[in-house]
DRENDO-797531 format. One line per field, with one value per residue: y, x, z of N, C-alpha, C, CB in turn; residue in three letters. Coordinates in steps of 0.2 Angstrom, whole numbers, always signed. Glycine has a CB too. Layout:
N
n_c2 Y; ...
n_c1 X; ...
n_c3 Z; ...
ca_c2 Y; ...
ca_c1 X; ...
ca_c3 Z; ...
c_c2 Y; ...
c_c1 X; ...
c_c3 Z; ...
cb_c2 Y; ...
cb_c1 X; ...
cb_c3 Z; ...
res ALA; ...
***
This chain:
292
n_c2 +40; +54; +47; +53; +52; +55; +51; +36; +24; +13; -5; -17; -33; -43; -41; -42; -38; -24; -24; -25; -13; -5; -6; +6; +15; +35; +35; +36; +27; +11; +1; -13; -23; -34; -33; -23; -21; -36; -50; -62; -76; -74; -72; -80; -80; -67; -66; -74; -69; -58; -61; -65; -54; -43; -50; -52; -38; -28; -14; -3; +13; +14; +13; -1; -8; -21; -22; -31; -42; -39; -43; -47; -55; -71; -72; -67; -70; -79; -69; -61; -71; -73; -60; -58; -69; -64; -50; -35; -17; -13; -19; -16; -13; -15; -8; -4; -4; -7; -5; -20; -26; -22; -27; -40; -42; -38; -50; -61; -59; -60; -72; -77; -76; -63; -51; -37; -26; -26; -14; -9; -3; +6; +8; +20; +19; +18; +21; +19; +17; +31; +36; +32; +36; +43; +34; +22; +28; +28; +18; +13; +16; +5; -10; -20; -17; -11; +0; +11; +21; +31; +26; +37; +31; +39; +34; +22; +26; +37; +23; +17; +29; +37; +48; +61; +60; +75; +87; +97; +91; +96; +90; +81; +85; +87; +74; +69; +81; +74; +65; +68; +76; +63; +54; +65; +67; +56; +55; +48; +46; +51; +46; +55; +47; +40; +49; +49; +51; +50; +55; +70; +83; +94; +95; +84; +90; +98; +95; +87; +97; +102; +93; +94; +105; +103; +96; +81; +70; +64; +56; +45; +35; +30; +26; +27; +40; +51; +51; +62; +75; +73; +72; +86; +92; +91; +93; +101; +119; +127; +141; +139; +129; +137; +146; +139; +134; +148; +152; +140; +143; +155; +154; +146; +154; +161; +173; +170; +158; +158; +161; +165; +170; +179; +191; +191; +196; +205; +200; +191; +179; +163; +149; +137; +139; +134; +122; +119; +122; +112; +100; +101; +103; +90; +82; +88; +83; +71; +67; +73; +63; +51; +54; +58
n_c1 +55; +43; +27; +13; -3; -16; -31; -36; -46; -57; -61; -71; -67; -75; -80; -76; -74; -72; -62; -53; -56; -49; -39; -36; -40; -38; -35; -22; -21; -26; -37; -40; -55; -59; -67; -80; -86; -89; -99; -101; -101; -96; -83; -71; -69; -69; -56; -47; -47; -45; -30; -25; -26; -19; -5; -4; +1; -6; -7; +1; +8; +0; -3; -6; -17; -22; -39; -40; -51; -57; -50; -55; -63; -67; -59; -47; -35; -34; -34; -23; -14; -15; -11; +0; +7; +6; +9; +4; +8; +2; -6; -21; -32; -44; -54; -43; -40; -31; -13; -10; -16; -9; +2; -2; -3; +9; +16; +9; +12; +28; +28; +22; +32; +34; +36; +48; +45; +30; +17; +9; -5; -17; -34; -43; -58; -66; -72; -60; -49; -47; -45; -35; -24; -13; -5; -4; +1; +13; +19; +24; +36; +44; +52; +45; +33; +29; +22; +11; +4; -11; -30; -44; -58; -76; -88; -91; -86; -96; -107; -104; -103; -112; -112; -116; -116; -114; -118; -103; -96; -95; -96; -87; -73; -64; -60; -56; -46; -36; -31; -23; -16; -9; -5; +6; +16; +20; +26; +19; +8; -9; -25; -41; -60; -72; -82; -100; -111; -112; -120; -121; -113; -106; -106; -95; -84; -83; -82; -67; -61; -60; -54; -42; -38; -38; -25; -25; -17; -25; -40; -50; -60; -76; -81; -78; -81; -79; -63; -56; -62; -57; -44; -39; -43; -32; -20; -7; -8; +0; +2; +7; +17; +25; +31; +34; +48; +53; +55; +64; +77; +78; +84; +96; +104; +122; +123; +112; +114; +117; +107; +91; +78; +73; +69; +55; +49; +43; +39; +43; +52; +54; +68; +58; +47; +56; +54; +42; +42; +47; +41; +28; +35; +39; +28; +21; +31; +29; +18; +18; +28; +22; +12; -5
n_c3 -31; -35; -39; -49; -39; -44; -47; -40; -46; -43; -48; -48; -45; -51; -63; -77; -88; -85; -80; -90; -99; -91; -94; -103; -96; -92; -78; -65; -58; -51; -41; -39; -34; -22; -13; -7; -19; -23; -22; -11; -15; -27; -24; -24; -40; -43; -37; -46; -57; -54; -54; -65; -74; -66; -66; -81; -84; -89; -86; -91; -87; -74; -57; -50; -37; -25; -20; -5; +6; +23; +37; +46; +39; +33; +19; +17; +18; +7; -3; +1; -1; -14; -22; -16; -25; -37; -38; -39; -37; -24; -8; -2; +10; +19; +34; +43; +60; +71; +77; +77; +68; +55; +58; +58; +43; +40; +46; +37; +23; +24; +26; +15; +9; -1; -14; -10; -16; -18; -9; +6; +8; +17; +23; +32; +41; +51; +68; +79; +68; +64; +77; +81; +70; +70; +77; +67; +57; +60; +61; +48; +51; +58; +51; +40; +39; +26; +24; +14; +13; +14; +15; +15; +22; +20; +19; +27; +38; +43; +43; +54; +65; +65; +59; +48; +31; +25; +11; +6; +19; +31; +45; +46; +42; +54; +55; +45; +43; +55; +51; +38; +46; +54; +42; +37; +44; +45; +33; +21; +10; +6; +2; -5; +0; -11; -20; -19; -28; -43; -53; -49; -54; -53; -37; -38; -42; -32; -21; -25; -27; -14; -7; -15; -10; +6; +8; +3; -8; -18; -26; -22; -34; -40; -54; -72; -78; -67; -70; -76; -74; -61; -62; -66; -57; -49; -53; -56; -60; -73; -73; -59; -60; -67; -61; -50; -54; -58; -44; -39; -49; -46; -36; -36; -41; -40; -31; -22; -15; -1; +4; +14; +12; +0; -15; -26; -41; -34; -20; -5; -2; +2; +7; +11; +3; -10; -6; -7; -22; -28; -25; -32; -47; -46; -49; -58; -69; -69; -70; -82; -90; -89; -99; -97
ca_c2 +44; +54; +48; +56; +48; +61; +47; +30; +20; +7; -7; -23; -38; -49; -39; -46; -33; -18; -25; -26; -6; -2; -4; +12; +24; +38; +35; +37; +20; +5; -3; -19; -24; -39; -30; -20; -23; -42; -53; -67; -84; -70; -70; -83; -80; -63; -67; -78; -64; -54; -63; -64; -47; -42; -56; -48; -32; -23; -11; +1; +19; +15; +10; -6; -11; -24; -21; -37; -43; -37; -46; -53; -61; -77; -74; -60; -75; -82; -64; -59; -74; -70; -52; -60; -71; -60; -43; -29; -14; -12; -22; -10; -16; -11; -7; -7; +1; -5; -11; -27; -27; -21; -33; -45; -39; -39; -57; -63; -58; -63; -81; -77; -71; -59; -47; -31; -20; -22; -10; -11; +5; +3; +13; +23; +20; +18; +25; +15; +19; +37; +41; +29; +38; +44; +29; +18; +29; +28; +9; +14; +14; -2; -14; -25; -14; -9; +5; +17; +27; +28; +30; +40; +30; +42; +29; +15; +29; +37; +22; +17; +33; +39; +57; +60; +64; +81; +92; +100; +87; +100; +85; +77; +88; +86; +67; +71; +84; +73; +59; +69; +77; +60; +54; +68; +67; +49; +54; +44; +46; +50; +49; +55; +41; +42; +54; +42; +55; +48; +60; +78; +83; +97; +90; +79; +95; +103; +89; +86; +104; +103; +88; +96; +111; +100; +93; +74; +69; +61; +56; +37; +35; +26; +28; +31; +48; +56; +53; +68; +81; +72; +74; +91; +97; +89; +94; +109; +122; +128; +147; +137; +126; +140; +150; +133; +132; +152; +151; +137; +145; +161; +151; +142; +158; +160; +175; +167; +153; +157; +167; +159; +171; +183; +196; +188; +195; +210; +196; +188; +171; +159; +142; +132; +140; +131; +114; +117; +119; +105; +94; +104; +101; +82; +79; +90; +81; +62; +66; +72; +57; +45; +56; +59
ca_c1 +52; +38; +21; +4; -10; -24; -37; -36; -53; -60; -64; -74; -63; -79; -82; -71; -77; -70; -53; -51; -56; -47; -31; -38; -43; -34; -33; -16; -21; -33; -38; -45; -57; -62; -72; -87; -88; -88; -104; -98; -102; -92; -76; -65; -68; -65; -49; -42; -49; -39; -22; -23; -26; -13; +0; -3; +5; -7; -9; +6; +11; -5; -3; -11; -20; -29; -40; -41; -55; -54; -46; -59; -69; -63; -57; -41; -28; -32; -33; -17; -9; -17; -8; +9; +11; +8; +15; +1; +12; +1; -10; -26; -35; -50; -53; -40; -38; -25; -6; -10; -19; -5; +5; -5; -3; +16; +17; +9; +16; +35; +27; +22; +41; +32; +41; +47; +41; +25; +17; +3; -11; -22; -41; -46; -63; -68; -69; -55; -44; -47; -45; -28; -22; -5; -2; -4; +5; +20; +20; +28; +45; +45; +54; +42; +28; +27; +15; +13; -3; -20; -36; -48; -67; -80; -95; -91; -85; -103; -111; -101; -105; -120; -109; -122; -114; -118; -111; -97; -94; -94; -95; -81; -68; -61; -58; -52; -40; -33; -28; -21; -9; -5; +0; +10; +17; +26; +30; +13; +3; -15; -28; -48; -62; -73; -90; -105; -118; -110; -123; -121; -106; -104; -104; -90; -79; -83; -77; -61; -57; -59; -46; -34; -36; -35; -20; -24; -14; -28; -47; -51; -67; -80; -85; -73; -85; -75; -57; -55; -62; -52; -35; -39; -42; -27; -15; -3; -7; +4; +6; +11; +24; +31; +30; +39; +53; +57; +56; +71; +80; +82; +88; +100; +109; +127; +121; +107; +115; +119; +101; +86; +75; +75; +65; +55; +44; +41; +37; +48; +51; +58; +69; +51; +44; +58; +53; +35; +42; +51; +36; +26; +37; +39; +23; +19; +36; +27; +10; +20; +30; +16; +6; -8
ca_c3 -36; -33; -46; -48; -40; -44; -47; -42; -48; -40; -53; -48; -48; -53; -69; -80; -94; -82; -79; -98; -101; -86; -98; -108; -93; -91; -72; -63; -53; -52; -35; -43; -28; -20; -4; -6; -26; -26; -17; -7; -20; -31; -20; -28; -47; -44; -37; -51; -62; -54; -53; -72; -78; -64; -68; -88; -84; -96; -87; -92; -78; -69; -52; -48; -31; -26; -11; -2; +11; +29; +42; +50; +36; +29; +13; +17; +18; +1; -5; +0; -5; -23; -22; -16; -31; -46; -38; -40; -33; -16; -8; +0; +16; +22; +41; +49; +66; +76; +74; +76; +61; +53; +61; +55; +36; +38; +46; +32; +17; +27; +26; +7; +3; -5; -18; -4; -16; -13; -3; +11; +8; +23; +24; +37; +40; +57; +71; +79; +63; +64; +82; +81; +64; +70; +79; +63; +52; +64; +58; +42; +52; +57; +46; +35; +36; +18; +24; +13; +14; +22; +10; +19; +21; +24; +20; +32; +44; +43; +44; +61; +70; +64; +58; +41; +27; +22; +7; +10; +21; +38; +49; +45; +41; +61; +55; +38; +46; +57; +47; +36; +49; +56; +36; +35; +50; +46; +27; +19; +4; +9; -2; -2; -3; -15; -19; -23; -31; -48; -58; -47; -58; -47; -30; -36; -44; -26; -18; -27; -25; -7; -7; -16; -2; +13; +7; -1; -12; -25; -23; -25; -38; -42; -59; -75; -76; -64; -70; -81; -66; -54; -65; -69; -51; -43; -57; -55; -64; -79; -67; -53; -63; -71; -53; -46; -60; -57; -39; -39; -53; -42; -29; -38; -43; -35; -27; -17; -12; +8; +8; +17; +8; -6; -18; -33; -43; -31; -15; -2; -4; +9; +7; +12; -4; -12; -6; -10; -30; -30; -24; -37; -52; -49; -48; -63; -72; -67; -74; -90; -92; -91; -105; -94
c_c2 +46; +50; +51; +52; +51; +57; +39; +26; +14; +2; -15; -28; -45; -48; -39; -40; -27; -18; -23; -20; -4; -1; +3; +16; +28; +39; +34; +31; +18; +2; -9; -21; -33; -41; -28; -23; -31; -48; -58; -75; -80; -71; -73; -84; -75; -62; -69; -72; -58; -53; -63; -59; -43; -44; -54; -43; -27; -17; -2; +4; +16; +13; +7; -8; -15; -24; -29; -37; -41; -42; -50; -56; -69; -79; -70; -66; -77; -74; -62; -64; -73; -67; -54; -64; -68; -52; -38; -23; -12; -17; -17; -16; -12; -14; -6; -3; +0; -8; -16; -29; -27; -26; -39; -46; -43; -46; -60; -64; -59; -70; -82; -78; -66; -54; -40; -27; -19; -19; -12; -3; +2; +10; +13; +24; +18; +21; +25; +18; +29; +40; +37; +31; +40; +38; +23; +21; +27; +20; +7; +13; +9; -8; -22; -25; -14; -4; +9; +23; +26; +31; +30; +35; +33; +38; +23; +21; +32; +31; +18; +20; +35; +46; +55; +64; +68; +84; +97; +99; +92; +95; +81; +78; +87; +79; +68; +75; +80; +68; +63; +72; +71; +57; +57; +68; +60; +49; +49; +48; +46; +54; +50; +49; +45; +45; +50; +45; +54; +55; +68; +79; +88; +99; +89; +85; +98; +99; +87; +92; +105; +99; +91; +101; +107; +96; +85; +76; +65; +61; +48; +39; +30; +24; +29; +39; +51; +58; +60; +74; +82; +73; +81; +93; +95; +90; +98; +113; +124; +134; +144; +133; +131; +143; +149; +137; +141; +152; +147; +140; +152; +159; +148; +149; +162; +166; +177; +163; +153; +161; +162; +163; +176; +185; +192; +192; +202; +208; +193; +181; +168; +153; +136; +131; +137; +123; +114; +118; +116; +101; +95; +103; +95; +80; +80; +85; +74; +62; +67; +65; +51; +50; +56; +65
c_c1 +45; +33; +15; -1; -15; -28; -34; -45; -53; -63; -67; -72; -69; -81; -76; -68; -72; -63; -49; -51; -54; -38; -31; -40; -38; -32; -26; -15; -27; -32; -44; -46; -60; -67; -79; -90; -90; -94; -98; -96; -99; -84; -70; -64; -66; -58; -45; -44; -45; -32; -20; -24; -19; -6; +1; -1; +2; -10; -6; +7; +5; -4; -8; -11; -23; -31; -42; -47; -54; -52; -50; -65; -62; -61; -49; -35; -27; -30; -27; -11; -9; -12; -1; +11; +13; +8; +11; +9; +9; -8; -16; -29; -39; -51; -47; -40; -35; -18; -6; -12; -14; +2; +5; -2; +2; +16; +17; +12; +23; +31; +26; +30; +37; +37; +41; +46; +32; +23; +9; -1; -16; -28; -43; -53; -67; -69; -62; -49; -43; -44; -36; -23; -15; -2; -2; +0; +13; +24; +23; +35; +46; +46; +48; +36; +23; +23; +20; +7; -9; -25; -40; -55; -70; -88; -95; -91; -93; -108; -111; -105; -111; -118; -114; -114; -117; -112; -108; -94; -90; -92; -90; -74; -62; -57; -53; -45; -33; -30; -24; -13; -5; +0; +6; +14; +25; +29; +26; +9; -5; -20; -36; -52; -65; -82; -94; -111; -114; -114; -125; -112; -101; -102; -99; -85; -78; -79; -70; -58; -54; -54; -42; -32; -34; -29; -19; -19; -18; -35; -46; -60; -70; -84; -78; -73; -81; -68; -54; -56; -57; -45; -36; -36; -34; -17; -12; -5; -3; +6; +10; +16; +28; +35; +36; +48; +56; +58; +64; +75; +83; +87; +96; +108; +114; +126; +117; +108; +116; +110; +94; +80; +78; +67; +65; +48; +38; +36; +43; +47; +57; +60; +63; +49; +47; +58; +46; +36; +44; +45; +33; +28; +39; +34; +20; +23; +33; +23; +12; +22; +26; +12; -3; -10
c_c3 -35; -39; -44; -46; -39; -45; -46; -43; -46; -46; -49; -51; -52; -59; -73; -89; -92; -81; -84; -100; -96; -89; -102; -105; -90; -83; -70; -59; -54; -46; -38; -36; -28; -14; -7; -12; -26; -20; -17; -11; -27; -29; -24; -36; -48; -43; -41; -57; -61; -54; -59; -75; -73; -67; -78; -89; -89; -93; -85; -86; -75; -63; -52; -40; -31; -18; -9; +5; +18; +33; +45; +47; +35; +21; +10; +16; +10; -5; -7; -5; -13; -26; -22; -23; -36; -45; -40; -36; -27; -17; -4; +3; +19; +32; +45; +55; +72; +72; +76; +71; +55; +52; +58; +48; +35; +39; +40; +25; +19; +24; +20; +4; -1; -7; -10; -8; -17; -9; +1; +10; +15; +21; +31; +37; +46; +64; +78; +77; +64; +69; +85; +76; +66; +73; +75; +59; +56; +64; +53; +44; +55; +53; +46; +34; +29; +20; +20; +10; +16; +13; +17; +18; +23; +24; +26; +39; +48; +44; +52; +64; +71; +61; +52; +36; +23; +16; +12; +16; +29; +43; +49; +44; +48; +60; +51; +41; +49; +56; +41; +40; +50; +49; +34; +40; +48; +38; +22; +14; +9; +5; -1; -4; -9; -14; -22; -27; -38; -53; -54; -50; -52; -41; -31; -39; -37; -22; -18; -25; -17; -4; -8; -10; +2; +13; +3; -7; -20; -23; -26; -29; -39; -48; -64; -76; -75; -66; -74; -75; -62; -55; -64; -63; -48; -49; -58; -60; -69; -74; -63; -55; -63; -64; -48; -48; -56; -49; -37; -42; -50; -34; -30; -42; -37; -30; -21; -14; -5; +10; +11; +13; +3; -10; -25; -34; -39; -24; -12; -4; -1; +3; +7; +6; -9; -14; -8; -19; -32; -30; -31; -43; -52; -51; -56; -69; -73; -72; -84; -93; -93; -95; -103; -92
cb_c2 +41; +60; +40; +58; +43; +66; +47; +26; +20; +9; -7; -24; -41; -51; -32; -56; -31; -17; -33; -32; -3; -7; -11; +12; +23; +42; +30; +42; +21; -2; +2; -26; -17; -42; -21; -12; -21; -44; -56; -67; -88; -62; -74; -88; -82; -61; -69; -88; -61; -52; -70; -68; -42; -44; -67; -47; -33; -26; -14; +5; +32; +13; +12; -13; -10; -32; -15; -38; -48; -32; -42; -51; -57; -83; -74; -53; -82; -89; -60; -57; -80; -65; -47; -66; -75; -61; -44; -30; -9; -1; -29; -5; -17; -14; -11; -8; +3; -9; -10; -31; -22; -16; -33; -44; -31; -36; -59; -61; -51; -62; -85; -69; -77; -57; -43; -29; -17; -23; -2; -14; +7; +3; +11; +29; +17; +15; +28; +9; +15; +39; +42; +23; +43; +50; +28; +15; +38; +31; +6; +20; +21; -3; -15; -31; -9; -17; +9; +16; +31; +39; +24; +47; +25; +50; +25; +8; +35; +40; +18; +20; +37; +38; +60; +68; +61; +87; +97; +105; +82; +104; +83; +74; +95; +86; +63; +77; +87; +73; +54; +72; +81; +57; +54; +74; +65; +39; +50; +42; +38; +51; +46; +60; +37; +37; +61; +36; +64; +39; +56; +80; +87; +99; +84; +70; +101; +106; +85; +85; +111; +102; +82; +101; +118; +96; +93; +71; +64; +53; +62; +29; +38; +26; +35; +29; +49; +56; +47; +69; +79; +65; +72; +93; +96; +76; +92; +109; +125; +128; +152; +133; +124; +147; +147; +123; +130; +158; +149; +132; +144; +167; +146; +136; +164; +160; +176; +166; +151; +163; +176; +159; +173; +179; +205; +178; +186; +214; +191; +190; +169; +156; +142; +134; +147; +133; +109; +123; +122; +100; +94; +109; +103; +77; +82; +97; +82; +58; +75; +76; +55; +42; +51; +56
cb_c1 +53; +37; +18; +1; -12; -26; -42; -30; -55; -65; -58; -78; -58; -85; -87; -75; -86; -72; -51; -55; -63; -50; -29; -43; -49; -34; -36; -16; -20; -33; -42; -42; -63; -57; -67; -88; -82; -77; -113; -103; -114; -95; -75; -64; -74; -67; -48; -46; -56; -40; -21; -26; -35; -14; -6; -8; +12; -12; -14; +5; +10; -10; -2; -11; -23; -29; -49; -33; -57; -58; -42; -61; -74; -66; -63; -39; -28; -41; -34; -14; -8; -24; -9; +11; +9; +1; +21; -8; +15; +2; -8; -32; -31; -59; -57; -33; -44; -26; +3; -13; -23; -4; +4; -14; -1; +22; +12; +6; +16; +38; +21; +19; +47; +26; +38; +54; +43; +24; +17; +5; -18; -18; -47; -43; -64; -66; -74; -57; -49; -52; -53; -28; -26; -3; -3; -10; +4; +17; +15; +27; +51; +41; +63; +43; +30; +23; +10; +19; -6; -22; -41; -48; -71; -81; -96; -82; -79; -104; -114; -96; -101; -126; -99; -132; -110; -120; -114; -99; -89; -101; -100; -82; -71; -68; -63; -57; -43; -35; -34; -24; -10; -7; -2; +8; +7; +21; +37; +9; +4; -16; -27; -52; -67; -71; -90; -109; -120; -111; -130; -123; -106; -105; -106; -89; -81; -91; -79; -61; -62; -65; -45; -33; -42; -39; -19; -32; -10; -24; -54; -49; -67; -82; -89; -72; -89; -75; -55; -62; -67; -52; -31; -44; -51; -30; -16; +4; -9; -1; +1; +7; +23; +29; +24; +38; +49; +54; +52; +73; +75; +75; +83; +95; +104; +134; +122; +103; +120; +129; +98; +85; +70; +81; +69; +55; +42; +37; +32; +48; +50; +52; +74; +44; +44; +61; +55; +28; +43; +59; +30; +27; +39; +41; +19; +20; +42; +24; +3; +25; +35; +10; +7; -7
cb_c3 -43; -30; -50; -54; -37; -50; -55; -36; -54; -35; -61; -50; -42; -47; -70; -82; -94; -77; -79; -103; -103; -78; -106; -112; -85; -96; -70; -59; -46; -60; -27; -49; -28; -18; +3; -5; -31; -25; -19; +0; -22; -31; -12; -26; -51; -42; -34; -54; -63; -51; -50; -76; -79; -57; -65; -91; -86; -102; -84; -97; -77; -72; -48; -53; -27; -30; -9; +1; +11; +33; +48; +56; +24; +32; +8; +28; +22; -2; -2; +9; -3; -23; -15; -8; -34; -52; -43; -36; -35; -13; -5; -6; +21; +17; +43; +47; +69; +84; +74; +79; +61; +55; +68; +54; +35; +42; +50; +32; +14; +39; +31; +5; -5; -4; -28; +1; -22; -12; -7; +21; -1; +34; +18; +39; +35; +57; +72; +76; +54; +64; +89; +79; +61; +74; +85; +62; +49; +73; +57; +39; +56; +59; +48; +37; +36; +13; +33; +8; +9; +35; +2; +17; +22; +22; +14; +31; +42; +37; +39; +63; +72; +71; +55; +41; +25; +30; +1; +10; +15; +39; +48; +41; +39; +67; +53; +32; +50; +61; +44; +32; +54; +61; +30; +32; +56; +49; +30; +24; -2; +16; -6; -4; +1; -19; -23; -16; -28; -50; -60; -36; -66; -47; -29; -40; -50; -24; -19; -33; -26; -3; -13; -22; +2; +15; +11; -5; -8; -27; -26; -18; -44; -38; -58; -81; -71; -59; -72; -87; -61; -51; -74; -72; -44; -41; -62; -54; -63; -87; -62; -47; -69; -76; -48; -50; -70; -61; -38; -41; -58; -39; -26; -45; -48; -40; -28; -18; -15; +12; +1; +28; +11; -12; -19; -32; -42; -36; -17; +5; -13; +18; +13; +15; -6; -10; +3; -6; -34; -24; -17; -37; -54; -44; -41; -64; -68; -59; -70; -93; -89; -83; -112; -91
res UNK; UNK; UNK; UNK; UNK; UNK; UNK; UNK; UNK; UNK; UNK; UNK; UNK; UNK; UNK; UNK; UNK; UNK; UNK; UNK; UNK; UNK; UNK; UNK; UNK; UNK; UNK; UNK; UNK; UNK; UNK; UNK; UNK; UNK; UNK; UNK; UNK; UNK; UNK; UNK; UNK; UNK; UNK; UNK; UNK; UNK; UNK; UNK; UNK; UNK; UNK; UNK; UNK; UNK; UNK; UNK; UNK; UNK; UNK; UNK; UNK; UNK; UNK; UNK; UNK; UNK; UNK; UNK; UNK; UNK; UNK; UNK; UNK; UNK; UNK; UNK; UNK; UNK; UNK; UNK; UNK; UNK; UNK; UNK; UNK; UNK; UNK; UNK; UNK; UNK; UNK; UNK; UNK; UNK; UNK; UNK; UNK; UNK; UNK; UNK; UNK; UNK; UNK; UNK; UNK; UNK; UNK; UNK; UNK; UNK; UNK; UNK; UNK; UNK; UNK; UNK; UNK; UNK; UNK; UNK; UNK; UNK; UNK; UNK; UNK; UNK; UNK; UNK; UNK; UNK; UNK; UNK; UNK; UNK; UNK; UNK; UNK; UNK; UNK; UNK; UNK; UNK; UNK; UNK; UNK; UNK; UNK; UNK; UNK; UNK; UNK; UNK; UNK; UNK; UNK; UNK; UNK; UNK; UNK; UNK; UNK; UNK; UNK; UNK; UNK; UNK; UNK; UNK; UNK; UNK; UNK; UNK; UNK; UNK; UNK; UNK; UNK; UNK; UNK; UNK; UNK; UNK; UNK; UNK; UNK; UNK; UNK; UNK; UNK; UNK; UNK; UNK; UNK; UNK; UNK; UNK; UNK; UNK; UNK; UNK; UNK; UNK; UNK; UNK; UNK; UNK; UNK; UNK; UNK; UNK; UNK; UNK; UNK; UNK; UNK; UNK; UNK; UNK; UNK; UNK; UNK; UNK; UNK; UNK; UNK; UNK; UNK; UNK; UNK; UNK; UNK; UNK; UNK; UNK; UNK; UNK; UNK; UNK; UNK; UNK; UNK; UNK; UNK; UNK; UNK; UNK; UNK; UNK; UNK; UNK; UNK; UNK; UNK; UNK; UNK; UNK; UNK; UNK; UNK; UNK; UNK; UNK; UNK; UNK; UNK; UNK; UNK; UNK; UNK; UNK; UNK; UNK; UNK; UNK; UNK; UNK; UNK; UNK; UNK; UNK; UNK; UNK; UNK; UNK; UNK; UNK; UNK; UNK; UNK; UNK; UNK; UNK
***
């Protein structure tokens, strides 16, 4: 079943405060964080802080993450096993850039028993991760994976190679591009990072828009601030619904049934156009049923 993830927000597993209002934001998802948000003499209280507000279920449709520490600190094992007991629905991993890494992941969680619906999100944020992006989505059909999408990092990735990040993110688009093809490529969710000018509104509306065009699937945030923007822009319009809806609906009629296209509306319109209003109105269909 498809759901909406037009925003997931990033909340700070060490603020205990944020966890607790994060039951009330109208975000589509919450990546309760253990990595960049959390100093290091912080690590393991956030962690228990976060096994109990996970392990509480309060936090209704919203998809919950939790991002876990990368691979090569020393605190990703006690993490994951955190994650494996009380069952967020995906665990998020920073850096990764090969399938070994991945590899790693799975191992793990096998030795957990962890629930199989858990999912593995990995972030592309390197340049490693980036210029390996189709050959890490391609990891999803390997049984015990659990992959099932790439967050995009353009801050780590920028402070790798030295790319700047400029508006309208000219410099990066080559990257962004290419990670999107390979997600789409193996059948993956892929989402944008996030925009850190919290107080240029219009930046982050310009940014989001350019998400939606390049294809993401959502924007991850950093702020509650933006969750409003970020539903809006990523949320099918009410025309394009209807658009969808008559689109199938012509299709579905007994004299269209063997045709690959047909006359709508005074425009041709192919069988594809069909599978792009199905996506269209699930997606629109999910966001209703969660009242969002």
């Amino acid at each position: 079943m498809i759901r909406p993830r037009r925003s997931l927000l990033f909340m700070p597993g060490s603020n205990a405060r944020a966890l607790e209002k994060a039951r009330l934001l109208p975000a589509d998802g919450l990546i309760l964080d253990l990595e960049d948000a959390v100093a290091p003499d912080a690590k393991a209280a956030a962690r228990d802080q976060i096994a109990t507000a996970v392990a509480a279920k309060g936090y209704g449709h919203r998809e919950v993450l939790v991002r876990i520490n990368a691979l090569d600190s020393p605190w990703w094992r006690d993490d994951i096993a955190m994650a494996a007991k009380v069952g967020p629905d995906g665990i998020l991993v920073p850096k990764v850039s090969s399938i070994e890494d991945i590899a790693a992941i799975a191992e793990r969680l096998t030795e957990l028993d962890a629930d199989p619906a858990i999912r593995v999100w990995i972030m592309i944020e390197t340049a490693r991760g980036v210029l390996h992006a189709e050959e890490l989505a391609a990891q999803t059909h390997i049984a015990g994976t659990r992959l099932a999408g790439f967050v995009f990092g353009p801050n780590d990735i920028s402070r790798e190679t030295g790319i700047r990040m400029l508006p309208g993110r000219a410099t990066m688009i080559p990257m962004i591009s290419h990670c999107i093809l390979a997600a789409r490529a193996h059948g993956l969710v892929v989402l944008d990072g996030p925009y850190s000018d919290i107080a240029n509104v219009d930046g982050f509306a310009q940014e989001c828009a350019q998400a939606r065009d390049l294809g993401f699937d959502g924007k991850t945030l950093i702020h509650p601030g933006q969750i409003d923007a970020c539903n809006a822009t990523f949320t099918p319009p009410a025309e394009d619904v209807a658009q969808a809806r008559a689109i199938l609906a012509a299709f579905e009629r007994p004299e269209n049934a063997g045709r690959g296209a047909i006359q709508l509306d005074g425009r041709m319109v192919e069988r594809l156009h069909a599978e792009i209003a199905k996506k269209t109105i699930a997606i629109a269909d999910a966001i209703e049923r969660a009242g969002r």
